[in-house]
N, CA and C atoms as an extended XYZ file, in Angstrom:
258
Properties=species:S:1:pos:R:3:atomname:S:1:resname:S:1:resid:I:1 pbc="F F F"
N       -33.699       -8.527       17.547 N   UNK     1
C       -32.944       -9.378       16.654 CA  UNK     1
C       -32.725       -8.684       15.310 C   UNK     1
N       -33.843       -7.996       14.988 N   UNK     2
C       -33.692       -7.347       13.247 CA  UNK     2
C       -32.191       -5.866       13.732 C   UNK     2
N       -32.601       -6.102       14.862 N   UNK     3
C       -31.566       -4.440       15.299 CA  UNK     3
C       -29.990       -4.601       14.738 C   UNK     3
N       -30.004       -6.421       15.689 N   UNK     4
C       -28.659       -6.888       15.418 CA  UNK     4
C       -28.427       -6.873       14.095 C   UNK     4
N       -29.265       -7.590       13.277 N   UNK     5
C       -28.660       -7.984       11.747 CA  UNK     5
C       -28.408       -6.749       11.021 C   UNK     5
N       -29.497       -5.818       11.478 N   UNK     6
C       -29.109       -4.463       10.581 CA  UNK     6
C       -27.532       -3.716       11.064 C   UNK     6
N       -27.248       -3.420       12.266 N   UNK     7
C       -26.538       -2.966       12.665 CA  UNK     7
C       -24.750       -4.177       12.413 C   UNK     7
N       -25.280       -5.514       12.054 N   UNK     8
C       -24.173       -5.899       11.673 CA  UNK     8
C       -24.019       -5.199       10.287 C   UNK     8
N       -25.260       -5.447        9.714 N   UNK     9
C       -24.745       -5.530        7.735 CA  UNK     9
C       -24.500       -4.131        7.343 C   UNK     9
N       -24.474       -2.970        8.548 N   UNK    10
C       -24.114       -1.815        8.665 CA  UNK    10
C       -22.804       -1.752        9.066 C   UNK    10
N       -22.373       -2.668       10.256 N   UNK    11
C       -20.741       -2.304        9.875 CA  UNK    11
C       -19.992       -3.252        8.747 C   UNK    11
N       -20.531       -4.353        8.448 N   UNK    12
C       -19.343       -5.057        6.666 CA  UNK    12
C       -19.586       -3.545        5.672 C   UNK    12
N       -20.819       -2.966        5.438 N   UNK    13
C       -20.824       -2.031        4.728 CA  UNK    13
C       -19.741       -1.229        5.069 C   UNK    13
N       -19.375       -0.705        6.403 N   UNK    14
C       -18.461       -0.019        6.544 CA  UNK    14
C       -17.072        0.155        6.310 C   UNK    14
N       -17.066       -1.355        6.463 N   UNK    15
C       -15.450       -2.182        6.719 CA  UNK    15
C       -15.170       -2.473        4.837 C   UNK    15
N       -16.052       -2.817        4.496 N   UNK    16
C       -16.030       -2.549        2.505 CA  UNK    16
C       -15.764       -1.134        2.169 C   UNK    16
N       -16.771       -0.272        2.341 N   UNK    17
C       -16.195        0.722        1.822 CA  UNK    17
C       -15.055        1.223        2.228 C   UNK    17
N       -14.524        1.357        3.602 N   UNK    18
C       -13.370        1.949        4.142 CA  UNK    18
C       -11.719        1.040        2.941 C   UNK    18
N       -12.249       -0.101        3.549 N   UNK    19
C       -11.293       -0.885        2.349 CA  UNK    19
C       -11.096       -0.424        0.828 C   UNK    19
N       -12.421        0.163        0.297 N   UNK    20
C       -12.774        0.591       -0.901 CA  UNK    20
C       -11.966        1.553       -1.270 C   UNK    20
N       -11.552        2.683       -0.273 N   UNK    21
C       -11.082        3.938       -0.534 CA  UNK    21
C        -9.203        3.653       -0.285 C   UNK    21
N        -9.563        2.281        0.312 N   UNK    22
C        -7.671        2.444       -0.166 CA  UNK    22
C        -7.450        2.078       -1.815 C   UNK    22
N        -6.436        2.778       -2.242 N   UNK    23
C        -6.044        2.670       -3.788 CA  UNK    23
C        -5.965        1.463       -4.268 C   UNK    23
N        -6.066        1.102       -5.009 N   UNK    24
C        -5.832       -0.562       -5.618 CA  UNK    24
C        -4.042       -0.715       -6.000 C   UNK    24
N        -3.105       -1.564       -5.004 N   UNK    25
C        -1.878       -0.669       -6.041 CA  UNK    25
C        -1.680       -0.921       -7.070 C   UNK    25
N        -0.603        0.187       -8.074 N   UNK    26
C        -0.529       -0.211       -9.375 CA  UNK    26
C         0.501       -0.741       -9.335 C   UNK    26
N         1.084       -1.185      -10.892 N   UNK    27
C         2.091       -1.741      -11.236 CA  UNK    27
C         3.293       -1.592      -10.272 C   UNK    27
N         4.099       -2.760      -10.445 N   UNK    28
C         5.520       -2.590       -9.700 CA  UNK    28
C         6.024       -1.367      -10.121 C   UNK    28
N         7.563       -0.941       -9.380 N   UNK    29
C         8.341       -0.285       -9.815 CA  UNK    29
C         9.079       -0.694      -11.039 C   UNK    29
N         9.402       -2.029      -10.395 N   UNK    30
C        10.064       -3.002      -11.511 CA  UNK    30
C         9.068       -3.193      -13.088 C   UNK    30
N         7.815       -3.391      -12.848 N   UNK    31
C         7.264       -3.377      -13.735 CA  UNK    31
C         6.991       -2.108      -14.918 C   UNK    31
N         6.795       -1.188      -13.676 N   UNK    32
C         7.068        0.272      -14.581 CA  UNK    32
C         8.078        0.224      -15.240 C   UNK    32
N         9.263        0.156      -14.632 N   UNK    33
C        10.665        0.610      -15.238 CA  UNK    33
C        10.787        0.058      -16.695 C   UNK    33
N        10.529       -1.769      -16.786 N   UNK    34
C        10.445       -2.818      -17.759 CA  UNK    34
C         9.179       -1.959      -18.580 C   UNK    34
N         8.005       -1.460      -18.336 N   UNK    35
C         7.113       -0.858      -19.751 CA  UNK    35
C         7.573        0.144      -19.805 C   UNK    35
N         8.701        1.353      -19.624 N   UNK    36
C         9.358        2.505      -19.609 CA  UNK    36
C        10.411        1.870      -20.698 C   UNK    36
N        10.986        0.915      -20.235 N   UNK    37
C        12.397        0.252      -20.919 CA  UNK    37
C        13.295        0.921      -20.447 C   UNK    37
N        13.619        1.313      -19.398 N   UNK    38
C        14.429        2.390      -18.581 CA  UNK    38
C        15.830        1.241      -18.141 C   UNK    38
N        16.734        2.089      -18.738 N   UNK    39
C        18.218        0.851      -18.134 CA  UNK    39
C        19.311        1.969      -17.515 C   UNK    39
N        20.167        1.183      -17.370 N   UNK    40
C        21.340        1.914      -16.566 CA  UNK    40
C        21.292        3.138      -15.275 C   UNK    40
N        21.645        3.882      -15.745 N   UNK    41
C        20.906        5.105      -14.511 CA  UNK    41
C        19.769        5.947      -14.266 C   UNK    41
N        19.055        5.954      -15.856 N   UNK    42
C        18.128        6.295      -15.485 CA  UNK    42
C        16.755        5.184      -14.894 C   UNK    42
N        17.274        3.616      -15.053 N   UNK    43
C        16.802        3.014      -14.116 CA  UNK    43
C        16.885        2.957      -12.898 C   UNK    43
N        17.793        3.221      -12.478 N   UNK    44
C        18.605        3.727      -10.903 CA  UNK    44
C        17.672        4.424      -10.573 C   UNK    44
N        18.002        5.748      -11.124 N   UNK    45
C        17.375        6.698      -10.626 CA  UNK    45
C        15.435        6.484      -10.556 C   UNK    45
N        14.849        5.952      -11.574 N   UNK    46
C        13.241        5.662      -11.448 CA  UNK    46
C        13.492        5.152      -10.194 C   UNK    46
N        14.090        3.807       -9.768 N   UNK    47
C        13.962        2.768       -9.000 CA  UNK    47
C        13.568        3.761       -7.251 C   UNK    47
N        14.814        4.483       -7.370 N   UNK    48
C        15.325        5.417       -6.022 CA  UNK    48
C        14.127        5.781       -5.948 C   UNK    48
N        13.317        6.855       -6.418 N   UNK    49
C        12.858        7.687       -6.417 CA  UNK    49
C        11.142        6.676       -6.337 C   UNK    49
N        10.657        5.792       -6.648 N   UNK    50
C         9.981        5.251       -6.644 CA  UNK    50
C         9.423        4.496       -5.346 C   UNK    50
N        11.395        3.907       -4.750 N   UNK    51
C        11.150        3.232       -3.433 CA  UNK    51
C        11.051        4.009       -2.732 C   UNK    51
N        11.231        5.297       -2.760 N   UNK    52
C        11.104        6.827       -1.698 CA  UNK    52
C         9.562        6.872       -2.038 C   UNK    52
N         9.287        7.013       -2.460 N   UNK    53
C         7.558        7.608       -2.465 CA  UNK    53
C         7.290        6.328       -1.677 C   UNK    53
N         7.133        5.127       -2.457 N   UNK    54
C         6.671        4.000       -1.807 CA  UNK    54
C         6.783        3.712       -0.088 C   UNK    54
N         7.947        4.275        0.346 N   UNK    55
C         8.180        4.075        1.562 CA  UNK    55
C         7.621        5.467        2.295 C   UNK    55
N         7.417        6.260        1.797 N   UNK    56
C         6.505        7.263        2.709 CA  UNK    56
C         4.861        7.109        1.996 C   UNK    56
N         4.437        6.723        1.539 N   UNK    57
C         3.334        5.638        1.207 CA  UNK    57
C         3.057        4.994        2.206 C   UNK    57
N         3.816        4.068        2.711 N   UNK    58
C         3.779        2.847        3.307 CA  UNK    58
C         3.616        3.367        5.297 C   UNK    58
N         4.860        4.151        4.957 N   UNK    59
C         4.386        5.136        6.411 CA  UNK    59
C         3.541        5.543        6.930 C   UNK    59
N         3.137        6.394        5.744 N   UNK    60
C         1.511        6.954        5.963 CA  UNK    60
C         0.290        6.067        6.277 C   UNK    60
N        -0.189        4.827        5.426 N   UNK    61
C        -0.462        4.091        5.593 CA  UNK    61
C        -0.618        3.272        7.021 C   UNK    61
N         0.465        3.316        7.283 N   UNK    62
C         0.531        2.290        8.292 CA  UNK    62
C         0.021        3.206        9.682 C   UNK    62
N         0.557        4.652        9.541 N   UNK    63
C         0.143        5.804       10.429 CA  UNK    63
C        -1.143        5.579       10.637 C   UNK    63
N        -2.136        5.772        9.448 N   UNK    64
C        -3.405        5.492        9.775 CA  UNK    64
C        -3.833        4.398       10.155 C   UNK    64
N        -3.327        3.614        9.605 N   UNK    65
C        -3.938        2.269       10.479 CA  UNK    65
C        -3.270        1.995       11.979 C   UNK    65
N        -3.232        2.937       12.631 N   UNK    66
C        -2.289        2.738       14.147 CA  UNK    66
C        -1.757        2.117       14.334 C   UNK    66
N        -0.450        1.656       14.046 N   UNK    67
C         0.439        0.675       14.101 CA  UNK    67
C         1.522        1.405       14.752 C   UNK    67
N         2.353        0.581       15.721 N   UNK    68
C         3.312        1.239       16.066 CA  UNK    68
C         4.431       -0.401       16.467 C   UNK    68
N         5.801        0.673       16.929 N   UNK    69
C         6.675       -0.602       16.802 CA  UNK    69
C         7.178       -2.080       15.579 C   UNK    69
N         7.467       -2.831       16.015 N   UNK    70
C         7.652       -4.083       15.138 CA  UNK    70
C         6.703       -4.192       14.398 C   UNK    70
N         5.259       -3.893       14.788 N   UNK    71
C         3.701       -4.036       13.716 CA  UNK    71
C         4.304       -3.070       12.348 C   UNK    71
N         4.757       -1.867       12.871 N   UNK    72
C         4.440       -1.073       11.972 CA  UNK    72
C         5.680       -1.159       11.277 C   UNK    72
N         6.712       -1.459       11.670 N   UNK    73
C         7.857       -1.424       10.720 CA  UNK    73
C         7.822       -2.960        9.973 C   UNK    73
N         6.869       -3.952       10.377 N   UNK    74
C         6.847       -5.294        9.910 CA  UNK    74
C         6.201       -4.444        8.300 C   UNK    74
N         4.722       -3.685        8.460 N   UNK    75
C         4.216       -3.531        7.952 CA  UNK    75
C         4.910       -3.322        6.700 C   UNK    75
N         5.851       -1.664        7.227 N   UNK    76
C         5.728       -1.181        6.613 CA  UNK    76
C         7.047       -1.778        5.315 C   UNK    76
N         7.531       -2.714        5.699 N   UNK    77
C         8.899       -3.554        5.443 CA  UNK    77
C         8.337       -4.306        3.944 C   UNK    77
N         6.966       -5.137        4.683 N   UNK    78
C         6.142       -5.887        3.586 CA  UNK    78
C         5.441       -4.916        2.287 C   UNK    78
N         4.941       -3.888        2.662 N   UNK    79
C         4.454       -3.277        1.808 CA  UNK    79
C         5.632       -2.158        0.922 C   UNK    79
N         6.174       -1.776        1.224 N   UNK    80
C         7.814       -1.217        0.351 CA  UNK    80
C         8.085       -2.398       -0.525 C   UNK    80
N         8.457       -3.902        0.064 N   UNK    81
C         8.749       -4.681       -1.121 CA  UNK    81
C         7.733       -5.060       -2.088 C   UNK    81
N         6.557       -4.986       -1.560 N   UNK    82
C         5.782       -5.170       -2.772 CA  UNK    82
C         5.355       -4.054       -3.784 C   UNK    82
N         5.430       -2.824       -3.489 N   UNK    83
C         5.318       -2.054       -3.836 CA  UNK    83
C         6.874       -1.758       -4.921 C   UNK    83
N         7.877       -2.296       -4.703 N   UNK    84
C         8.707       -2.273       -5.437 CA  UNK    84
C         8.987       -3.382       -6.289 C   UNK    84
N         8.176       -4.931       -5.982 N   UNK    85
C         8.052       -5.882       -6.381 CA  UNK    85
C         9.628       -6.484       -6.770 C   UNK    85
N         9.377       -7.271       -5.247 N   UNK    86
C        10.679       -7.844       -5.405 CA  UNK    86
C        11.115       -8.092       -3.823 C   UNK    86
């Protein structure tokens, strides 16, 4: 019985830290842009270039977490917009 409890509170430890080492995300894009004060094209251009990282971010991401098909493009759909906030 002590085997079980240890060997559970050994994997939440696991499943915490693994969680731990994903990044916390930061600010929107949108939010960046607004503390930048960035308008016209060179808002464009932050925006572009922001949702491009974000979306191979999100790829990667989702790569590791084995996702494939509708999972992974659901995923990766949800996490691009938030990551661009909006």
């Amino acid at each position: 019985m002590l085997r079980l409890i240890i060997a559970a509170i050994a994997a939440c430890v696991l499943v915490v830290s693994a969680n731990a080492q994903t990044p916390a995300p930061t600010a929107t894009c949108k939010a960046q842009a607004a503390e930048k004060k960035l308008a016209g094209a060179a808002f464009n251009s932050f925006m572009k270039k922001c949702e491009d990282d974000a979306s191979k971010a999100c790829d990667a991401s989702a790569t590791e977490r084995k996702l494939a098909g509708a999972a992974k493009t659901s995923f990766a759909k949800k996490c691009v917009s938030d990551a661009v906030g909006g």
